[in-house]
MARBA-3410 file (N, C-alpha, C, O; in Angstrom, 1 decimal):
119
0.8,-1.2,0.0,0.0,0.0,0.0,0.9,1.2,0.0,1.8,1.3,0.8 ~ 0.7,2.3,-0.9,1.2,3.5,-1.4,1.1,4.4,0.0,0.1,4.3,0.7 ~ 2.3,5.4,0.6,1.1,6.3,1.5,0.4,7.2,0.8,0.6,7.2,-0.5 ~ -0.5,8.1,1.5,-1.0,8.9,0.3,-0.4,10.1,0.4,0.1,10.4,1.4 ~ -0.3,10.9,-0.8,0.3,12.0,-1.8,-0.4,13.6,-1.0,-1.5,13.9,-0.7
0.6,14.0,-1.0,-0.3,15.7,-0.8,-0.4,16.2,-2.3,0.4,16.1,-3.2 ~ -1.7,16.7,-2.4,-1.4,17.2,-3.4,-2.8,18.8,-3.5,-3.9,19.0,-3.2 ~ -1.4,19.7,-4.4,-1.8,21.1,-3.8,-2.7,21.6,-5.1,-2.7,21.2,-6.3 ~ -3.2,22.0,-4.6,-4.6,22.6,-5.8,-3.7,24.5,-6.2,-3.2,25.2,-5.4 ~ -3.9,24.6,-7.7,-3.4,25.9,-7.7,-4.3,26.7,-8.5,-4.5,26.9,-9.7
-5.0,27.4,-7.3,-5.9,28.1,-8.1,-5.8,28.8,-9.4,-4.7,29.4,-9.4 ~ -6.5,29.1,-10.7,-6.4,29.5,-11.7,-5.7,30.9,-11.8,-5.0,31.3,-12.7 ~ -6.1,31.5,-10.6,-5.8,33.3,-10.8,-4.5,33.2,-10.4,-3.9,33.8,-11.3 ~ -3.2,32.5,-9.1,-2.6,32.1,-9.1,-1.5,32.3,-10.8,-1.0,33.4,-10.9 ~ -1.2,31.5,-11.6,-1.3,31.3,-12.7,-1.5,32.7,-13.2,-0.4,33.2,-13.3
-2.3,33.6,-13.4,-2.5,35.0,-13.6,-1.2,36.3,-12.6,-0.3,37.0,-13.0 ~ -1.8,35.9,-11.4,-1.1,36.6,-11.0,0.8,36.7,-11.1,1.5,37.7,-11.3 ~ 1.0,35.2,-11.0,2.6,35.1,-11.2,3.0,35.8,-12.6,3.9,36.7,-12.7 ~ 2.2,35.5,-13.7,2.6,35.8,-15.1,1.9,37.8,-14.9,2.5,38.6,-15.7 ~ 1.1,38.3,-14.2,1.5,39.9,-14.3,2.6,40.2,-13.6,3.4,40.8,-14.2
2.8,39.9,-12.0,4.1,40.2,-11.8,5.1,39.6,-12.4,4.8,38.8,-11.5 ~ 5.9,39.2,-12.9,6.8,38.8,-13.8,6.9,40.1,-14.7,7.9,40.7,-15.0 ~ 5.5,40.4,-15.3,5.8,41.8,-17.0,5.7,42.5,-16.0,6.3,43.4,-16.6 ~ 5.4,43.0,-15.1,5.6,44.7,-14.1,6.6,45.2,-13.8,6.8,46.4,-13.6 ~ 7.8,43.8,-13.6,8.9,43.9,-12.9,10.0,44.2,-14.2,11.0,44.9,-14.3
9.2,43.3,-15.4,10.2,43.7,-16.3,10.2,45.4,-16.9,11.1,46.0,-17.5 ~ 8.8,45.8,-16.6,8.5,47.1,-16.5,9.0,47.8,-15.8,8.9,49.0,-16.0 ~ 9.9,47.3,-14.3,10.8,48.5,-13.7,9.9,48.9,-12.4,10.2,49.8,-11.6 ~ 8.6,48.1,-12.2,7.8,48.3,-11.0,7.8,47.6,-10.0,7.7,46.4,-10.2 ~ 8.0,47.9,-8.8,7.6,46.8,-7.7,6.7,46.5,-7.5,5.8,47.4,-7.6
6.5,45.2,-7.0,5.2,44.1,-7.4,5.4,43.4,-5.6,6.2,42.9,-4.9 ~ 4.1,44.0,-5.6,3.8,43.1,-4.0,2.7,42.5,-4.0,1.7,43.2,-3.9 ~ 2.3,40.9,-4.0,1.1,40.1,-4.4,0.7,40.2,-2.6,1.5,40.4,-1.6 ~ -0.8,40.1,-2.8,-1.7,40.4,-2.0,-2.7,39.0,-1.6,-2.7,38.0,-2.3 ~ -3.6,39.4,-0.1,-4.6,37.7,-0.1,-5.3,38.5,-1.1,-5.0,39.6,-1.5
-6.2,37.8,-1.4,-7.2,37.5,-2.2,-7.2,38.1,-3.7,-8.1,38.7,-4.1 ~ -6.2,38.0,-4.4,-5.9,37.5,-5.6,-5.6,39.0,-6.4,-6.1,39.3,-7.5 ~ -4.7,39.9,-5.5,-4.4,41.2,-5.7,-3.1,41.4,-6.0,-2.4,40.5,-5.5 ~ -2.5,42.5,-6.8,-1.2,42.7,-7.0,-1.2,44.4,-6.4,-2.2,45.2,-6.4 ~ -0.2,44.6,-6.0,0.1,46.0,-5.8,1.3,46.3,-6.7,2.4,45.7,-6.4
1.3,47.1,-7.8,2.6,48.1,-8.2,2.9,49.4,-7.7,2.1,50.2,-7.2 ~ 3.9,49.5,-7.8,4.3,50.3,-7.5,5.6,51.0,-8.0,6.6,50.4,-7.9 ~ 5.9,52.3,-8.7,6.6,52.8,-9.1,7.7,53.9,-7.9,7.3,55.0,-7.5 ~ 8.8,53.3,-7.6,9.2,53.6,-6.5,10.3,55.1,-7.1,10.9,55.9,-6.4 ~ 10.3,54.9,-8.2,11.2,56.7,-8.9,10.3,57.7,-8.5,10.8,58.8,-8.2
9.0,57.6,-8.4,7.8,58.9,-8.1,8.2,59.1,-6.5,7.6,60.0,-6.0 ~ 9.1,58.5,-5.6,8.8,58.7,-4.5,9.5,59.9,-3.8,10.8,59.9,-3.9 ~ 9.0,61.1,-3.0,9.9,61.7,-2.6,11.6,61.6,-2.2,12.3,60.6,-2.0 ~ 12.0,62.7,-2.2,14.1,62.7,-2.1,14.0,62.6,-0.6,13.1,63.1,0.0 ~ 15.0,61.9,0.0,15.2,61.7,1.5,14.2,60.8,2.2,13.1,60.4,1.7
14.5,60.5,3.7,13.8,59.8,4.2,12.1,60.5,4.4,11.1,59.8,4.3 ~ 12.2,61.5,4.7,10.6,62.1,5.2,10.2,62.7,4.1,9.3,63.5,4.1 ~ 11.0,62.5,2.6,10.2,63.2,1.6,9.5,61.7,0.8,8.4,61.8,0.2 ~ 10.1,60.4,0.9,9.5,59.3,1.0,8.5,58.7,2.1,7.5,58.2,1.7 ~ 8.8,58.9,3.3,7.3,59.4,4.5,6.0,59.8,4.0,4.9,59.4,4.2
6.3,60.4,3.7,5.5,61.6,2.8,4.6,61.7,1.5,3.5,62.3,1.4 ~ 5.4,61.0,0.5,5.1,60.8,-0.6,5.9,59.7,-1.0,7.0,59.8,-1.5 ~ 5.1,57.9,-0.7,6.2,57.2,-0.9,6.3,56.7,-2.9,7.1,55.8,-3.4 ~ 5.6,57.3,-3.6,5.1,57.2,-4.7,4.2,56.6,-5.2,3.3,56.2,-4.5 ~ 4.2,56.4,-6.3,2.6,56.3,-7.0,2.4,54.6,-7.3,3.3,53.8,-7.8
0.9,54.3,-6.8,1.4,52.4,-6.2,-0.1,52.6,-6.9,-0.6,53.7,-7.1 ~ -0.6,51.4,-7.4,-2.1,51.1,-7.8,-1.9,49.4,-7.8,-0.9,48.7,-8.0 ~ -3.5,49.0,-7.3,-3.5,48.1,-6.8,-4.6,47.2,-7.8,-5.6,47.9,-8.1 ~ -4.7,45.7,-8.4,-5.4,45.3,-9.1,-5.6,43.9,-8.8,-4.7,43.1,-8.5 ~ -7.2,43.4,-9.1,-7.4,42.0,-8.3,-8.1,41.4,-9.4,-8.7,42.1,-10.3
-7.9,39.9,-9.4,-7.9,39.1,-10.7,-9.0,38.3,-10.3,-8.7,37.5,-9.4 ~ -10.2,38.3,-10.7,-11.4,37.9,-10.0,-12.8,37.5,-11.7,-12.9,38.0,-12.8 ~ -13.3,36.8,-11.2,-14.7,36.7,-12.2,-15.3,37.7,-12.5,-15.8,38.4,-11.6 ~ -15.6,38.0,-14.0,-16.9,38.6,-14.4,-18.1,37.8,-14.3,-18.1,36.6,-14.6 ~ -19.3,38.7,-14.0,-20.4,38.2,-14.1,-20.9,38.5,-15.7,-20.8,39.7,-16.0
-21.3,37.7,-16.6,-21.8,36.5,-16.3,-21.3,36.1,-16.7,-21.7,34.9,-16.4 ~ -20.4,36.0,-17.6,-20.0,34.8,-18.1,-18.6,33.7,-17.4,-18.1,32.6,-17.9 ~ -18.3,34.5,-16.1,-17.7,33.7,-15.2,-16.1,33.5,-15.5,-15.3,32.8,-14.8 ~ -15.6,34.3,-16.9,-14.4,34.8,-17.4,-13.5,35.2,-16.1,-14.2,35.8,-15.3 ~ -12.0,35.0,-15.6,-11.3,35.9,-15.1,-10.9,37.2,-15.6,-10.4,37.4,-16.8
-11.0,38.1,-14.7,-10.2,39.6,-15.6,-9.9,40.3,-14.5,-10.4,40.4,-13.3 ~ -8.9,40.9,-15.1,-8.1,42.0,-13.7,-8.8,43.3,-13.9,-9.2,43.9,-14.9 ~ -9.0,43.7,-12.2,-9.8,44.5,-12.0,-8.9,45.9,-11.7,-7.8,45.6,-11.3 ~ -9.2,47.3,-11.8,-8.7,48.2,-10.9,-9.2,48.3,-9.7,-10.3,47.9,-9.5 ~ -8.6,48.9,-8.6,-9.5,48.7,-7.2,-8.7,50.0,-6.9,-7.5,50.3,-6.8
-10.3,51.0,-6.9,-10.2,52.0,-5.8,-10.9,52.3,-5.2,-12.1,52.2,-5.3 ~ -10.1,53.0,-3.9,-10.6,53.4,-2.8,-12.1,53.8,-2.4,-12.6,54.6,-3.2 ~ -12.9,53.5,-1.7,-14.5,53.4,-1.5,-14.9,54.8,-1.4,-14.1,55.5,-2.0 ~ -15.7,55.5,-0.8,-16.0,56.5,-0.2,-16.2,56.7,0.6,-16.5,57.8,0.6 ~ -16.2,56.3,1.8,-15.3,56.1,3.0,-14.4,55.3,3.2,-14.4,54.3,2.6
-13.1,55.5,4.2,-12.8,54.6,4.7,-13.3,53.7,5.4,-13.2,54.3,6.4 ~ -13.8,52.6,5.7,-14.5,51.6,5.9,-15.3,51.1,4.8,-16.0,50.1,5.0 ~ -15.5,51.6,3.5,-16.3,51.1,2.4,-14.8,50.1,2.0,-13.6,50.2,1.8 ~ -16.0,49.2,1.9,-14.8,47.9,0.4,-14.4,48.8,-0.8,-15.2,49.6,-1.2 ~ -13.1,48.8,-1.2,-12.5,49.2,-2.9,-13.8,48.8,-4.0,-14.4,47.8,-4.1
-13.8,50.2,-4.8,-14.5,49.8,-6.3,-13.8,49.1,-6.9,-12.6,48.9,-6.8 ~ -14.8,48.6,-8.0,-13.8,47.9,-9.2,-13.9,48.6,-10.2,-14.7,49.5,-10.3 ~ -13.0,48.2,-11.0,-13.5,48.6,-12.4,-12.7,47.6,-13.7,-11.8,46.9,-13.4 ~ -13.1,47.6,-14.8,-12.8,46.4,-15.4,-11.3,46.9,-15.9,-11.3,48.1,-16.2 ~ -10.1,46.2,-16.1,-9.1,46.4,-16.7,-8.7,46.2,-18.0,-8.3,46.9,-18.9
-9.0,44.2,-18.0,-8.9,43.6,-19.6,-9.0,42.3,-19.0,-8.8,42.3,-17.9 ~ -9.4,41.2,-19.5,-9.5,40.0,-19.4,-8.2,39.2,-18.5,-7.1,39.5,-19.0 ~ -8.1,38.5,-17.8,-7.1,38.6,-17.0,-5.8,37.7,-17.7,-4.6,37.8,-17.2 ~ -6.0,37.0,-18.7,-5.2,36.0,-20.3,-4.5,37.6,-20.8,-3.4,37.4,-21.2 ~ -4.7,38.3,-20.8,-4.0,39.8,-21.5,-3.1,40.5,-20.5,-3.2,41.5,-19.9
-1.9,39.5,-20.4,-1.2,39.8,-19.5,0.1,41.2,-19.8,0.6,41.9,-18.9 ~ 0.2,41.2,-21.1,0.6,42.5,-21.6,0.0,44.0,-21.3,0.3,45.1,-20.9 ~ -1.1,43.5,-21.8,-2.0,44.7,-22.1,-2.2,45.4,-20.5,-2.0,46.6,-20.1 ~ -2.7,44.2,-19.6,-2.8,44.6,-18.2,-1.6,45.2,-17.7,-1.7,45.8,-16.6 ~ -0.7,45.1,-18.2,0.9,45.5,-17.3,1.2,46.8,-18.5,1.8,47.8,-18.1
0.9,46.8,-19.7,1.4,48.2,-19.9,0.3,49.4,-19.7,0.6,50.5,-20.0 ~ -0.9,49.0,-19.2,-1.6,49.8,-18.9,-1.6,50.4,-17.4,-2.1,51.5,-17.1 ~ -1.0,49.5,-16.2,-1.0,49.9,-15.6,0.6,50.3,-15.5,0.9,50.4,-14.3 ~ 1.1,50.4,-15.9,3.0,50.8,-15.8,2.7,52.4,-16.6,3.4,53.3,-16.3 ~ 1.6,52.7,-17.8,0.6,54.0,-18.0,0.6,54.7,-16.9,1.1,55.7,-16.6
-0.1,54.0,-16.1,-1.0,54.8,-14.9,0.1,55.2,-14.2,0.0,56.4,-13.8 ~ 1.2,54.6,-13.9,2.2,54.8,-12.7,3.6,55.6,-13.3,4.6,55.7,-12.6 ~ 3.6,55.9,-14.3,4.7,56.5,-15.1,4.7,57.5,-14.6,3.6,58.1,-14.4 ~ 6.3,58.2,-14.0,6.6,59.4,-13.8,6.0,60.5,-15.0,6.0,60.2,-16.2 ~ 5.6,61.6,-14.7,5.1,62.4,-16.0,6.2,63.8,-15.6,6.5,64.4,-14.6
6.4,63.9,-17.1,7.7,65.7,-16.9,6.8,66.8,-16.2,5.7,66.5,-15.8 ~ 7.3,67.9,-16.2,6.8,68.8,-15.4,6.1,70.5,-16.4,5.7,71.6,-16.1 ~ 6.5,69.7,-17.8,6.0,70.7,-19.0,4.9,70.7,-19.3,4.7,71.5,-20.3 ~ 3.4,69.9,-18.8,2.7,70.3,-18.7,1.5,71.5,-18.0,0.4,71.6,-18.5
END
C-alpha cells in the first residue's frame, strides 16, 4: 500500500497573477502580491528625495485583483479604488481579461509613469 500524496490545488488566478508580476517587474515596477488574488505596483522613482520626503510621498502604487466577471464567469483583472469612505470595500473597475497579461501591465505601468513637469 502506497502512502497517500499531498497534493496542492493551484488556483487558476494564481497562474494569472505570477505571469503579471513577472511583465511589471520587467516594466521597472515593484510588485507586492496580496490575499485574495491582488497585485500591488508600484513605481518607487515617483517617490519623494530623502527619508521624510518618502514618509510623505512614498510614490505612486495602484493596486489590481484578478477575479470573475459576471456573467459569463471569465477571469479579468480589475482596478481597485478606494470606496467613499474609509470603511467602504474598494471599487472595481474592469481592466482587460485577465489571459492579457501585456495589455494589463502596460496599462498599468501608464498609470504609474513618472510624468515631466512641462505640462
Amino acid at each position: 500500500m502506497n502512502p497517500p500524496t499531498e497534493t496542492t490545488t493551484v488556483l487558476p488566478e494564481e497562474h494569472f497573477i505570477e505571469a503579471l508580476s513577472r511583465a511589471l517587474v520587467a516594466r521597472k515596477l515593484e510588485v507586492h502580491t496580496q490575499a485574495g488574488a491582488r497585485v500591488r505596483a508600484k513605481n518607487a522613482a515617483t517617490a519623494g528625495n530623502g527619508p521624510a520626503g518618502k514618509a510623505l510621498n512614498p510614490g505612486l502604487s495602484q493596486t489590481v485583483e484578478c477575479s470573475t466577471a459576471e456573467p459569463d464567469g471569465r477571469l479579468w483583472w480589475w482596478w481597485l479604488w478606494p470606496g467613499p469612505t474609509r470603511d467602504a470595500p474598494p471599487e472595481r473597475e474592469p481592466l482587460c481579461p485577465a489571459d492579457e497579461i501585456d495589455l494589463a501591465a502596460d496599462r498599468i505601468a501608464r498609470v504609474l509613469a513618472e510624468r515631466g513637469n512641462d505640462s
